[in-house]
N, CA, C and O atoms as a GROMACS GRO file, in nm:
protein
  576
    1UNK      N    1  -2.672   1.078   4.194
    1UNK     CA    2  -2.622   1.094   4.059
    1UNK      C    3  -2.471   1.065   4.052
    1UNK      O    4  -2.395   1.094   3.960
    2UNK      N    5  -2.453   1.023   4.127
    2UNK     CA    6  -2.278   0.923   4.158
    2UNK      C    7  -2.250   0.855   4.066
    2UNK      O    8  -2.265   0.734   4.080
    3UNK      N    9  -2.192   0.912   3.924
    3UNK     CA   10  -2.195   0.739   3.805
    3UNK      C   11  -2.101   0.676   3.800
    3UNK      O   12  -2.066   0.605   3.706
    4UNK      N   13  -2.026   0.702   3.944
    4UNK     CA   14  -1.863   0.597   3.916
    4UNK      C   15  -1.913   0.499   4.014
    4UNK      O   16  -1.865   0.385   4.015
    5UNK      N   17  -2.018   0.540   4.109
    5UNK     CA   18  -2.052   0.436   4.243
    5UNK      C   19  -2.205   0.332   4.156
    5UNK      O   20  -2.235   0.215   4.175
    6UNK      N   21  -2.258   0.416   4.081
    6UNK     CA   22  -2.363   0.359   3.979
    6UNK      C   23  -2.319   0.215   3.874
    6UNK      O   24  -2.380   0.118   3.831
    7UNK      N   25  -2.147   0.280   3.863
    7UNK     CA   26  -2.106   0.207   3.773
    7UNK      C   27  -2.066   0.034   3.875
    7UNK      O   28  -2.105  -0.072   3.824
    8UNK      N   29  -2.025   0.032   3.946
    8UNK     CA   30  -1.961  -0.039   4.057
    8UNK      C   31  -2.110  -0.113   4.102
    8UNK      O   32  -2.101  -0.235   4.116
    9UNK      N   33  -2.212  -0.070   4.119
    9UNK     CA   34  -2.342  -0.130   4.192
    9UNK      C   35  -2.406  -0.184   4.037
    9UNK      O   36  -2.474  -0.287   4.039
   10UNK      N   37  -2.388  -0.127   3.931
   10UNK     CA   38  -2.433  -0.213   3.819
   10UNK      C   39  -2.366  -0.347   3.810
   10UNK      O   40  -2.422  -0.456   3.813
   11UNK      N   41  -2.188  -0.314   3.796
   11UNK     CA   42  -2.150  -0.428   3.806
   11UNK      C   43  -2.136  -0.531   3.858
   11UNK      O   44  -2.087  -0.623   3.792
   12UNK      N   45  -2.180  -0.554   4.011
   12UNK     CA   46  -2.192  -0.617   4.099
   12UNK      C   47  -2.365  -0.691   4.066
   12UNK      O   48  -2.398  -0.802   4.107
   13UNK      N   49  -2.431  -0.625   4.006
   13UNK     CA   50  -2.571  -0.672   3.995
   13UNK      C   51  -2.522  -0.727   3.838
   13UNK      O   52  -2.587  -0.831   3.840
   14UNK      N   53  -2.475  -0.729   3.749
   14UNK     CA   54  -2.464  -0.807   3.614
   14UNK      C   55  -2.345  -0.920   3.665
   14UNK      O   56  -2.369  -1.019   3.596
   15UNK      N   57  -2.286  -0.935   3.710
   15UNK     CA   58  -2.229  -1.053   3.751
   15UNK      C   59  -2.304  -1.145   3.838
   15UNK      O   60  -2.254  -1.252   3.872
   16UNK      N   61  -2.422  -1.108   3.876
   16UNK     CA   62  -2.497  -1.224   3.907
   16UNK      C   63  -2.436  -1.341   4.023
   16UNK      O   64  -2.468  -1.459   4.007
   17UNK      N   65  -2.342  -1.299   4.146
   17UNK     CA   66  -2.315  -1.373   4.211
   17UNK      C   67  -2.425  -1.434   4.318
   17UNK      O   68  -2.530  -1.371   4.306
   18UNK      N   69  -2.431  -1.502   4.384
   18UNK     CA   70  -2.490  -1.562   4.488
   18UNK      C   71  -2.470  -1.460   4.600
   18UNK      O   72  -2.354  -1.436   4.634
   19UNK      N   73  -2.568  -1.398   4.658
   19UNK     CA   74  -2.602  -1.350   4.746
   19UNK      C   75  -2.722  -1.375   4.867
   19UNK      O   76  -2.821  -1.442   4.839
   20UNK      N   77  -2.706  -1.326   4.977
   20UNK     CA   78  -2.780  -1.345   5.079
   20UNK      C   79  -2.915  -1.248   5.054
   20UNK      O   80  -2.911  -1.128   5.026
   21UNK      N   81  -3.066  -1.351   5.076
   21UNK     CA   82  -3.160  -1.231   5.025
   21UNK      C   83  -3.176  -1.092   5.057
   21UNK      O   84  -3.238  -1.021   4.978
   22UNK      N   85  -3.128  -1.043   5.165
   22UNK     CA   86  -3.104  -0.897   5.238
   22UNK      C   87  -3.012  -0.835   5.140
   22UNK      O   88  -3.050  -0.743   5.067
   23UNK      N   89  -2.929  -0.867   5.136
   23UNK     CA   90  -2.831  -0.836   5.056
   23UNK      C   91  -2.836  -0.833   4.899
   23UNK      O   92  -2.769  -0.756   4.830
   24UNK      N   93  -2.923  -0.928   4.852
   24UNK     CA   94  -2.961  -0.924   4.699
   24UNK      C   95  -3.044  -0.806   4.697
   24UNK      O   96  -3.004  -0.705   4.640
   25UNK      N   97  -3.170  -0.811   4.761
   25UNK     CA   98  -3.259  -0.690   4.773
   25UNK      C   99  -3.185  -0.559   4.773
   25UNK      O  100  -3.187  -0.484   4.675
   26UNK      N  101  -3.126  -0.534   4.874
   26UNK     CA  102  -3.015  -0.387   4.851
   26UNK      C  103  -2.978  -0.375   4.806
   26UNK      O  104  -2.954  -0.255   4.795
   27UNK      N  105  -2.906  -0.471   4.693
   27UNK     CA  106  -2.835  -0.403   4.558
   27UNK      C  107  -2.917  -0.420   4.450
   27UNK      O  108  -2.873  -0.404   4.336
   28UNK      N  109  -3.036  -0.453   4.473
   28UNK     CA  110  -3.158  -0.439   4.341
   28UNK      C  111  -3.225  -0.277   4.323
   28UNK      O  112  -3.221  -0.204   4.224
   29UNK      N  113  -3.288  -0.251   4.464
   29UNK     CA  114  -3.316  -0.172   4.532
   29UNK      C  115  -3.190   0.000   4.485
   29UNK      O  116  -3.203   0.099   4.412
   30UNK      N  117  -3.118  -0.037   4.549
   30UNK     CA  118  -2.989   0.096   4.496
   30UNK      C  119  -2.976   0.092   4.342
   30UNK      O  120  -2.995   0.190   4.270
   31UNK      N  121  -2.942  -0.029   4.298
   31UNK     CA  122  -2.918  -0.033   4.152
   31UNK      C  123  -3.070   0.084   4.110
   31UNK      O  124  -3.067   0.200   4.067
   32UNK      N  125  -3.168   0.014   4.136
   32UNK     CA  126  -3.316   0.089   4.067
   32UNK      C  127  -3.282   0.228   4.068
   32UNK      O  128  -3.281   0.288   3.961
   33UNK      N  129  -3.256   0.284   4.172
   33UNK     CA  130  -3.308   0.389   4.224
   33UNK      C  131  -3.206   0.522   4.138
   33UNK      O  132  -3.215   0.641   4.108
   34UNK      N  133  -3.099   0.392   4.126
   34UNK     CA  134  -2.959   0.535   4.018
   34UNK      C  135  -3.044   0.550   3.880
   34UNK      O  136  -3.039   0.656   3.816
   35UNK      N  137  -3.135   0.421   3.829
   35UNK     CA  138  -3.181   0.417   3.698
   35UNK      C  139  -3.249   0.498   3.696
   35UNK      O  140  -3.228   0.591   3.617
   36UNK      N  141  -3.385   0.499   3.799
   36UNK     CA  142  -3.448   0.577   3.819
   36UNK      C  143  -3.427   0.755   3.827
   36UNK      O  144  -3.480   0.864   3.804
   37UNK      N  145  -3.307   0.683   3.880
   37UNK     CA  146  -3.231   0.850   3.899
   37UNK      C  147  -3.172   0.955   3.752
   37UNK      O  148  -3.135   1.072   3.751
   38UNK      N  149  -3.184   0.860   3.644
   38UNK     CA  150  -3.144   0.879   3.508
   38UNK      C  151  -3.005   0.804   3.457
   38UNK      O  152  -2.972   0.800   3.338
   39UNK      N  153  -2.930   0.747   3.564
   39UNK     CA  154  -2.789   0.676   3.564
   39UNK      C  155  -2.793   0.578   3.449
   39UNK      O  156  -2.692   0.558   3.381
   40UNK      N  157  -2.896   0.522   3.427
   40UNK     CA  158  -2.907   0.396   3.288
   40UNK      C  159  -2.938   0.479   3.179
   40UNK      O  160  -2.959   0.418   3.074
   41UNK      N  161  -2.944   0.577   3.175
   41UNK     CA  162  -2.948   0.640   3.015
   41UNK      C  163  -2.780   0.751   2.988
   41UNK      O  164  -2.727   0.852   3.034
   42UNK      N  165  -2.756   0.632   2.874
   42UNK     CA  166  -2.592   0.764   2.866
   42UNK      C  167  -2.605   0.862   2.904
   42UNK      O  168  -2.718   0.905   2.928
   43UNK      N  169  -2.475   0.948   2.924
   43UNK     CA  170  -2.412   1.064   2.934
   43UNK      C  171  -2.452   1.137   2.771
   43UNK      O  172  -2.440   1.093   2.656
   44UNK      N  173  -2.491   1.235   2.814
   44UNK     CA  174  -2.530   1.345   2.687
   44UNK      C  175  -2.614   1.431   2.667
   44UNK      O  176  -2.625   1.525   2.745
   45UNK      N  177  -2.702   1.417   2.546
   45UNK     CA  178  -2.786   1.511   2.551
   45UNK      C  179  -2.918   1.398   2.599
   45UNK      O  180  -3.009   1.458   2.657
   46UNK      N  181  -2.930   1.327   2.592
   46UNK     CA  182  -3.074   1.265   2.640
   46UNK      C  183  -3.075   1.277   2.781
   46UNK      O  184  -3.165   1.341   2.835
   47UNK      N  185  -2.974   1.215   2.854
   47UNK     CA  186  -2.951   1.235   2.971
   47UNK      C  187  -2.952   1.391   3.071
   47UNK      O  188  -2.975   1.418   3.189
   48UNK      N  189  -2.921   1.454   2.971
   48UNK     CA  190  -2.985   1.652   3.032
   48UNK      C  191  -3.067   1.626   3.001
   48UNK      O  192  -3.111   1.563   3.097
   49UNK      N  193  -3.167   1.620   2.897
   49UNK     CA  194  -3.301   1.643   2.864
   49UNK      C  195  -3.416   1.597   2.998
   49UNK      O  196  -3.511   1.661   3.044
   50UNK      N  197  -3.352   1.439   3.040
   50UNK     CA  198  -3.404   1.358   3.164
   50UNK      C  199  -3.370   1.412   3.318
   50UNK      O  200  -3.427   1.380   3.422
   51UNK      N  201  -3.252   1.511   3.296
   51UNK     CA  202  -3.215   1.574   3.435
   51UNK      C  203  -3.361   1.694   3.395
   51UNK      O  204  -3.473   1.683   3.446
   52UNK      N  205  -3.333   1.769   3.326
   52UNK     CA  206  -3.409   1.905   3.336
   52UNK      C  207  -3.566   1.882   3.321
   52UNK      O  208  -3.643   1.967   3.366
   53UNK      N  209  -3.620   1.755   3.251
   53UNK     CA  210  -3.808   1.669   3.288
   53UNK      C  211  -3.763   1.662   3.455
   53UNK      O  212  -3.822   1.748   3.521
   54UNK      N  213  -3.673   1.578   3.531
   54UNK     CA  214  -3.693   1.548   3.622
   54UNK      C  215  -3.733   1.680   3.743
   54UNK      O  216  -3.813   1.707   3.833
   55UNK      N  217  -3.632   1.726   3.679
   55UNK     CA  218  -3.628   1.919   3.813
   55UNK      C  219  -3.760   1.953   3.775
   55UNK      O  220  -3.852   1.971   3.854
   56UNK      N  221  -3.767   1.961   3.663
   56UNK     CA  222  -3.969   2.064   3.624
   56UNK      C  223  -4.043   1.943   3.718
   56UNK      O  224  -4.129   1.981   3.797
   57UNK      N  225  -4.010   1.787   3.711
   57UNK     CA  226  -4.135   1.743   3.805
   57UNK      C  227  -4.109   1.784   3.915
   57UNK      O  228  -4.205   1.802   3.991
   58UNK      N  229  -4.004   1.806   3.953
   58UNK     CA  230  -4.001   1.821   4.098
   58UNK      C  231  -4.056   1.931   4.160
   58UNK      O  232  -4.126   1.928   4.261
   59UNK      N  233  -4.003   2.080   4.063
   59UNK     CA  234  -4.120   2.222   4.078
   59UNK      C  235  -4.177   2.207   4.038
   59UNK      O  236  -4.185   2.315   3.980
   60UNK      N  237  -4.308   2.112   3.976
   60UNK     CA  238  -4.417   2.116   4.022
   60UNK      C  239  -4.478   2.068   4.110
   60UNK      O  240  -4.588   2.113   4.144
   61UNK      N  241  -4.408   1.942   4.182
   61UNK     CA  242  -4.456   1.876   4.310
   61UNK      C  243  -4.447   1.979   4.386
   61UNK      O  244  -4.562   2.010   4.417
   62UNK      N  245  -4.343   2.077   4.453
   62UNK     CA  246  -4.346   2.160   4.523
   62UNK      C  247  -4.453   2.254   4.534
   62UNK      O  248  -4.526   2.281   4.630
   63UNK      N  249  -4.449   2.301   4.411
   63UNK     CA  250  -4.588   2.407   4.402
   63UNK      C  251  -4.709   2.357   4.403
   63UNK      O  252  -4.806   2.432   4.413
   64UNK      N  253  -4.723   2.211   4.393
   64UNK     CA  254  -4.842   2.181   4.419
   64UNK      C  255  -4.897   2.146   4.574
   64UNK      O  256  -5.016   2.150   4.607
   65UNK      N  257  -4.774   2.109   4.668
   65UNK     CA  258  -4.778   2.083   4.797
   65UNK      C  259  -4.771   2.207   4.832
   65UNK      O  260  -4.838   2.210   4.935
   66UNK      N  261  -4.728   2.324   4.809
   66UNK     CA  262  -4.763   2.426   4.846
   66UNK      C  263  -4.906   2.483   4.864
   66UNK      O  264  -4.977   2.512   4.960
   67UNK      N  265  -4.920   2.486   4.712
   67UNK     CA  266  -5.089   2.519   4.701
   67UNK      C  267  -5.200   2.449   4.778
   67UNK      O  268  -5.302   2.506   4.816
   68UNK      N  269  -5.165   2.290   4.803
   68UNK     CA  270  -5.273   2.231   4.845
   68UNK      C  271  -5.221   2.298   5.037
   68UNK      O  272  -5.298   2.250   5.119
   69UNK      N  273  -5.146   2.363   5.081
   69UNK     CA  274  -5.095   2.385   5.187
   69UNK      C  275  -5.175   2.490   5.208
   69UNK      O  276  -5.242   2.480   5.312
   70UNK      N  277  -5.192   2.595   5.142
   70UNK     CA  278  -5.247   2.709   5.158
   70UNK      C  279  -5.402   2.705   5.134
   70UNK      O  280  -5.483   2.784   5.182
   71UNK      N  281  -5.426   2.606   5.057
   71UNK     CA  282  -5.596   2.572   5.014
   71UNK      C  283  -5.652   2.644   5.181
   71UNK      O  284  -5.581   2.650   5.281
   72UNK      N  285  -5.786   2.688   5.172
   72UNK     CA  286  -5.853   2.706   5.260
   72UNK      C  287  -6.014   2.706   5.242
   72UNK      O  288  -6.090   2.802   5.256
   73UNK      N  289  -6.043   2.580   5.209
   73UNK     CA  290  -6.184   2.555   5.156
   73UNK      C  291  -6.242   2.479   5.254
   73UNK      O  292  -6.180   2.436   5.351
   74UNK      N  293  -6.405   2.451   5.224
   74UNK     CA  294  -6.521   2.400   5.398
   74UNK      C  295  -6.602   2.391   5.323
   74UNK      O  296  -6.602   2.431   5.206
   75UNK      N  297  -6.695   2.330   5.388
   75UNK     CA  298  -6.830   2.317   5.374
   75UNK      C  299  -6.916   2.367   5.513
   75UNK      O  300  -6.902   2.318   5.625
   76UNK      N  301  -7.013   2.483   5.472
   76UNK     CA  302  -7.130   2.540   5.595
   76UNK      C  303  -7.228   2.405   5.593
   76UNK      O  304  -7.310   2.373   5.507
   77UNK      N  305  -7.190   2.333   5.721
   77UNK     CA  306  -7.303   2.224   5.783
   77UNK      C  307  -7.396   2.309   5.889
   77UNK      O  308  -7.368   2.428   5.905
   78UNK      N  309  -7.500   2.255   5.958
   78UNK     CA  310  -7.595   2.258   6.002
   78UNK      C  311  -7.549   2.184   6.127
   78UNK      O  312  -7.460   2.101   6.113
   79UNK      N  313  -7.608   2.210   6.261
   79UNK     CA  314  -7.567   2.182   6.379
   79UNK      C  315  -7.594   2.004   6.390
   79UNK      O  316  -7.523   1.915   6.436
   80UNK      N  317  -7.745   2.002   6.319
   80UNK     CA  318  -7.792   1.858   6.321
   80UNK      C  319  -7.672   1.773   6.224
   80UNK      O  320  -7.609   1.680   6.275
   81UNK      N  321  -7.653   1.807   6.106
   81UNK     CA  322  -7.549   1.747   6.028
   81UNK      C  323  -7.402   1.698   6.065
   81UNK      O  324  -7.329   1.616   6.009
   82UNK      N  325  -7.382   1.793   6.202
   82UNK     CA  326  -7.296   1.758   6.234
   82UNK      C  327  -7.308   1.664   6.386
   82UNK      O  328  -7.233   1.645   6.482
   83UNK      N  329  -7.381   1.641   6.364
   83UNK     CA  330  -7.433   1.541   6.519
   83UNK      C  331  -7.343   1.387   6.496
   83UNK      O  332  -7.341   1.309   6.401
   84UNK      N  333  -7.269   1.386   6.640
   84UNK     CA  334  -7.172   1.296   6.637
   84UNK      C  335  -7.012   1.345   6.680
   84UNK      O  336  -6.934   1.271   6.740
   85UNK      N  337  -6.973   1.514   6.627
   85UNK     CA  338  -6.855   1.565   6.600
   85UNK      C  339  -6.844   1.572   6.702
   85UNK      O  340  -6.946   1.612   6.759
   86UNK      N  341  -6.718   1.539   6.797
   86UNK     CA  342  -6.716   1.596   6.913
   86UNK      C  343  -6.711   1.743   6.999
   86UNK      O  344  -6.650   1.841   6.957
   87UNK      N  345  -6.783   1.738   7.122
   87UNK     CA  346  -6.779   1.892   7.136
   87UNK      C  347  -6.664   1.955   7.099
   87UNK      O  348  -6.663   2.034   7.004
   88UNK      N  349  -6.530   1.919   7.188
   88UNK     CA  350  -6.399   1.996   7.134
   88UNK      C  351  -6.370   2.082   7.011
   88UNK      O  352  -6.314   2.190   6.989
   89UNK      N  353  -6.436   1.979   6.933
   89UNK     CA  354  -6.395   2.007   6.829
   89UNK      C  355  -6.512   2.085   6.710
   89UNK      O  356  -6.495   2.148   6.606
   90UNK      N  357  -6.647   2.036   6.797
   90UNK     CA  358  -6.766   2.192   6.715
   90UNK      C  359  -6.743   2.311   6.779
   90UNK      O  360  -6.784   2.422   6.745
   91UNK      N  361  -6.679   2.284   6.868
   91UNK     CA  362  -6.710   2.433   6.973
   91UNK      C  363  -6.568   2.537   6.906
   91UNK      O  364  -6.558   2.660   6.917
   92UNK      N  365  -6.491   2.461   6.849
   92UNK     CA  366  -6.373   2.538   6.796
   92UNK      C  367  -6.424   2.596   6.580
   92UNK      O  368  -6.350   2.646   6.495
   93UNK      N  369  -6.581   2.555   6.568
   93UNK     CA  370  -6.559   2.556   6.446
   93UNK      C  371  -6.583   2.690   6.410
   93UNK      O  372  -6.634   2.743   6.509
   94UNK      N  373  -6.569   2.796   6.291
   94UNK     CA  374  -6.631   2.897   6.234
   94UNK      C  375  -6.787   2.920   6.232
   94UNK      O  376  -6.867   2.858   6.162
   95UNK      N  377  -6.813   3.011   6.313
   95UNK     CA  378  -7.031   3.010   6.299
   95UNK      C  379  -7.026   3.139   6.145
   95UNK      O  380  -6.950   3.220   6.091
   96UNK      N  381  -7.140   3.091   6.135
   96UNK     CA  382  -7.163   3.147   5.981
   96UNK      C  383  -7.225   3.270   6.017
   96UNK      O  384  -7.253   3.292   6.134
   97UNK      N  385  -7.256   3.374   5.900
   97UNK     CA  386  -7.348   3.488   5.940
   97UNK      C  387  -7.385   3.532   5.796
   97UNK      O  388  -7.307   3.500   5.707
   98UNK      N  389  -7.462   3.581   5.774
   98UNK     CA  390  -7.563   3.619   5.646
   98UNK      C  391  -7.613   3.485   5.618
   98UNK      O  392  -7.679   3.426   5.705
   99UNK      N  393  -7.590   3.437   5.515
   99UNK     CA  394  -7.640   3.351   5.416
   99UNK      C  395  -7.615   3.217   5.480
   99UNK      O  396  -7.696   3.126   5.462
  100UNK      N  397  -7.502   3.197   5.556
  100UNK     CA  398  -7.500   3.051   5.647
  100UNK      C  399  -7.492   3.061   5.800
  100UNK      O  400  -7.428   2.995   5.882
  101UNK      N  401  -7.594   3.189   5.816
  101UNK     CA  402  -7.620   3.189   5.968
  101UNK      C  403  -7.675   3.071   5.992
  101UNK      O  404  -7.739   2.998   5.916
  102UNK      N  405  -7.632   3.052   6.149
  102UNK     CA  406  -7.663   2.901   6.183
  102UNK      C  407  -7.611   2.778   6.150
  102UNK      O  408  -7.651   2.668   6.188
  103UNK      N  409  -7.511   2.807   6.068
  103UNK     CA  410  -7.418   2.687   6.012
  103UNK      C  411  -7.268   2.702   6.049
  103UNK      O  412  -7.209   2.791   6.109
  104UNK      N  413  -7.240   2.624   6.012
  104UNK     CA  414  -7.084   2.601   6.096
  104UNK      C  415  -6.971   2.558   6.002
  104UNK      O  416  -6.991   2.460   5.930
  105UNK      N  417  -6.869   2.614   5.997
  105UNK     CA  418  -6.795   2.585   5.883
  105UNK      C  419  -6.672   2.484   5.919
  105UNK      O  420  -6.584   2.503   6.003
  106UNK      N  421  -6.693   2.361   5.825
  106UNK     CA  422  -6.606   2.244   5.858
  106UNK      C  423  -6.475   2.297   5.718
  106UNK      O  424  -6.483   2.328   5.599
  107UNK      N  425  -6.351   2.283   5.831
  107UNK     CA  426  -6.257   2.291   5.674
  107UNK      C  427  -6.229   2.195   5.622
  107UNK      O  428  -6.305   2.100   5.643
  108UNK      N  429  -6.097   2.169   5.520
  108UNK     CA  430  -6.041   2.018   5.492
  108UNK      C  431  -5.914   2.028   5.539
  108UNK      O  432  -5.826   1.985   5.465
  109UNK      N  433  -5.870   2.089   5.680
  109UNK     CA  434  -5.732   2.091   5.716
  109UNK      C  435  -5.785   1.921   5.840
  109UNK      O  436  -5.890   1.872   5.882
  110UNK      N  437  -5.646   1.893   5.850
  110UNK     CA  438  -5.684   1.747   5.983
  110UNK      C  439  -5.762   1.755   6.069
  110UNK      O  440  -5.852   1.674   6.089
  111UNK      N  441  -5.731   1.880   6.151
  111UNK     CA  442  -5.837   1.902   6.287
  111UNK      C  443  -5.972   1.900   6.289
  111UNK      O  444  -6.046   1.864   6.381
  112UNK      N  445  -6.008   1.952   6.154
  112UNK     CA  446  -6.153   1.926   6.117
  112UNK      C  447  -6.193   1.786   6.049
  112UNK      O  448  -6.258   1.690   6.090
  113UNK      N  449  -6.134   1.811   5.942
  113UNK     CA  450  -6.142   1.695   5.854
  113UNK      C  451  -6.194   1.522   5.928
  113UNK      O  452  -6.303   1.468   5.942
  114UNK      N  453  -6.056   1.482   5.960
  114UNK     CA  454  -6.041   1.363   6.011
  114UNK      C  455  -6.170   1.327   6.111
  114UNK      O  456  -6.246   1.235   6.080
  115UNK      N  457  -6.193   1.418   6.253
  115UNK     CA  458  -6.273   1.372   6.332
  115UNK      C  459  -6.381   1.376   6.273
  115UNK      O  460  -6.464   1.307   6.332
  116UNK      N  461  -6.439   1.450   6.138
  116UNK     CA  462  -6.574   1.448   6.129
  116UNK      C  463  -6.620   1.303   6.051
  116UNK      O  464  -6.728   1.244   6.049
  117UNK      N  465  -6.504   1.276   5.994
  117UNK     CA  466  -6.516   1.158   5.893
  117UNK      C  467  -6.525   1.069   5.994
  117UNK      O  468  -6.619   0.993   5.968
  118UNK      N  469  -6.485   1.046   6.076
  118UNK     CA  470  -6.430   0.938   6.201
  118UNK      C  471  -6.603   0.925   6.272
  118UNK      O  472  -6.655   0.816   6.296
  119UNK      N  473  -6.691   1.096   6.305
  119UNK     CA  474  -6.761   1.066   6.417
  119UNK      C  475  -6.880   1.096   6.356
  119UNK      O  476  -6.964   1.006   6.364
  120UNK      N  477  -6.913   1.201   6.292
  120UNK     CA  478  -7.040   1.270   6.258
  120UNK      C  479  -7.116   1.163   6.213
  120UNK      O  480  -7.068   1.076   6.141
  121UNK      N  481  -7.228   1.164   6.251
  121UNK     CA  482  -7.321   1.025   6.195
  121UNK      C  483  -7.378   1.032   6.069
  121UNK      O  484  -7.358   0.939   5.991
  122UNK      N  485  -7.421   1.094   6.048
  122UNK     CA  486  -7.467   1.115   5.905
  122UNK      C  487  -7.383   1.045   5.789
  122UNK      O  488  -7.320   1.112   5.708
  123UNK      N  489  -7.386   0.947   5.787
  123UNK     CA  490  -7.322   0.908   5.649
  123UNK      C  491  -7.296   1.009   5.495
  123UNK      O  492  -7.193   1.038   5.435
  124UNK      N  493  -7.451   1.044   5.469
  124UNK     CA  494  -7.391   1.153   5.394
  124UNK      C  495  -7.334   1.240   5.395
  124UNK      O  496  -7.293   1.284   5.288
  125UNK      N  497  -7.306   1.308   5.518
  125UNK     CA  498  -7.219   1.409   5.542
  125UNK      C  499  -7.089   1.334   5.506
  125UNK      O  500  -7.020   1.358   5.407
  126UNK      N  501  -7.071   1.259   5.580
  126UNK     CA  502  -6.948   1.194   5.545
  126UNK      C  503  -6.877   1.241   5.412
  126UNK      O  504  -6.786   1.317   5.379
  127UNK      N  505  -7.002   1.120   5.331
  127UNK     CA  506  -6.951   1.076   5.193
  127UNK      C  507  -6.881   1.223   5.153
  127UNK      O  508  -6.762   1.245   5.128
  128UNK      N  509  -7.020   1.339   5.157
  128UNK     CA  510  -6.980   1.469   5.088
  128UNK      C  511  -6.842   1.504   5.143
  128UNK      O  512  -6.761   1.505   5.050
  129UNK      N  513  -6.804   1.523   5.224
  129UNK     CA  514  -6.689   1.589   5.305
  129UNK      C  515  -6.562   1.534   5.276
  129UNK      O  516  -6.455   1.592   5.296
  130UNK      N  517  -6.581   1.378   5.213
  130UNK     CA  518  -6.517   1.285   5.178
  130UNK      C  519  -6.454   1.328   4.970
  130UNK      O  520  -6.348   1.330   4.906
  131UNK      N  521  -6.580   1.350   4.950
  131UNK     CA  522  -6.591   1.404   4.775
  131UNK      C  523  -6.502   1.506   4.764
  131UNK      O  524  -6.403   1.515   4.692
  132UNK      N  525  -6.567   1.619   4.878
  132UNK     CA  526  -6.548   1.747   4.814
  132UNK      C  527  -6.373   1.765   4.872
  132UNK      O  528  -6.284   1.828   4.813
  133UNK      N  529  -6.359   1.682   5.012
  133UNK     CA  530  -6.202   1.715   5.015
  133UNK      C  531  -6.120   1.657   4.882
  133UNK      O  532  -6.032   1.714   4.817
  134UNK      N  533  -6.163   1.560   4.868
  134UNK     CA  534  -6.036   1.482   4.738
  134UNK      C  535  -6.048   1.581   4.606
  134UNK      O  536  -5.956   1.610   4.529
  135UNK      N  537  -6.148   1.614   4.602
  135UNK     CA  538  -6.168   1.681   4.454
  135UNK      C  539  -6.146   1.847   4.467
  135UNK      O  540  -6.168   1.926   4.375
  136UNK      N  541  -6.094   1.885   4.612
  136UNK     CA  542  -6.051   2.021   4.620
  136UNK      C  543  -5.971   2.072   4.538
  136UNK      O  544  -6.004   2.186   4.507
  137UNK      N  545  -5.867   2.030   4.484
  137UNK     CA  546  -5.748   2.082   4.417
  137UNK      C  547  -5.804   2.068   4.251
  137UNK      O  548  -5.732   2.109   4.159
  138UNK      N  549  -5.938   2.008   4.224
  138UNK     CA  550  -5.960   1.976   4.111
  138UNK      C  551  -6.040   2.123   4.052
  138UNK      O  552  -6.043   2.170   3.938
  139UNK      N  553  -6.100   2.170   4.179
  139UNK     CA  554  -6.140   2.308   4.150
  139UNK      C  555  -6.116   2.393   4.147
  139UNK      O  556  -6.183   2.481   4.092
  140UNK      N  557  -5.970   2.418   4.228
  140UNK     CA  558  -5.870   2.502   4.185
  140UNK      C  559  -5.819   2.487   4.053
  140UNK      O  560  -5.733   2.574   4.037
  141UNK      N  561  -5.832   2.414   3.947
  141UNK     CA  562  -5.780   2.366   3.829
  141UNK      C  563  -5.882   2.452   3.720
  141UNK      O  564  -5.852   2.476   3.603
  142UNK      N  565  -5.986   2.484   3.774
  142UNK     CA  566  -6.126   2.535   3.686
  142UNK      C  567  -6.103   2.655   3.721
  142UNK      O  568  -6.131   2.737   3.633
  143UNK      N  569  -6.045   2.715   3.858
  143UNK     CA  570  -6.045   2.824   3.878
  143UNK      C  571  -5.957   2.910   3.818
  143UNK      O  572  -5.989   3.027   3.799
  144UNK      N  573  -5.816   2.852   3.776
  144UNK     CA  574  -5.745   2.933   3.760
  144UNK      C  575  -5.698   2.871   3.572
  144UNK      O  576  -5.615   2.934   3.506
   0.00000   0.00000   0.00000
């Protein structure tokens, strides 16, 4: 948010000199990024209005990388369903008891996640494990 160095990298990009492509790129590139930054919209009240949208996006990116941080959601598979997973990594999973005795609980953190997508044969397992991770945070949205 530098607008005296904003001002200096604009002007260098509206004079339009001949530059080397490395060098054109970097001052396209920086120029963007002050605009982006709110630097191309005057000084005033529009320009707070665009600082204080920008901070709310930003607490909410946070709180949302938070939340999806803390998520702790799975799916109870079946020993056969998971045929393919490597031992290492069934032998470390959650065993179920009451209602998913005999099942095994896959989470959507990496350690689980990734290798099952990678090994478990079942295609549909896949797909599901594939669904239900992307659309996790979508059910936290219903939930709360």
């Amino acid at each position: 948010m530098r607008e005296d160095i904003f001002k200096l990298v604009d002007a260098v990009h509206k004079k339009g000199e001949k530059l080397d492509p490395e060098s054109q790129r970097l001052l396209e590139k920086e120029r963007k990024s002050y605009i982006t930054n709110g630097l191309g919209i005057p000084a005033g009240p529009q320009r707070d209005e665009f600082k204080r949208i920008k901070m709310r996006l930003s607490q909410i990116q946070i709180e949302f990388h938070k939340n999806l941080n803390e998520e702790n959601g799975g799916v109870w598979l079946t020993k056969e369903e998971l045929d393919g997973l490597p031992k290492s990594i069934f032998e470390g999973l959650e065993r179920g008891t009451g209602d998913n005795e005999g099942k095994f609980r896959l989470t959507f953190k990496y350690p689980d996640l990734f290798p099952a997508l990678e090994f478990v044969l079942d295609s549909d397992v896949r797909q599901r494990m594939f669904i239900e991770n992307e659309n996790r945070v979508c059910s936290w949205k219903a939930e709360m």
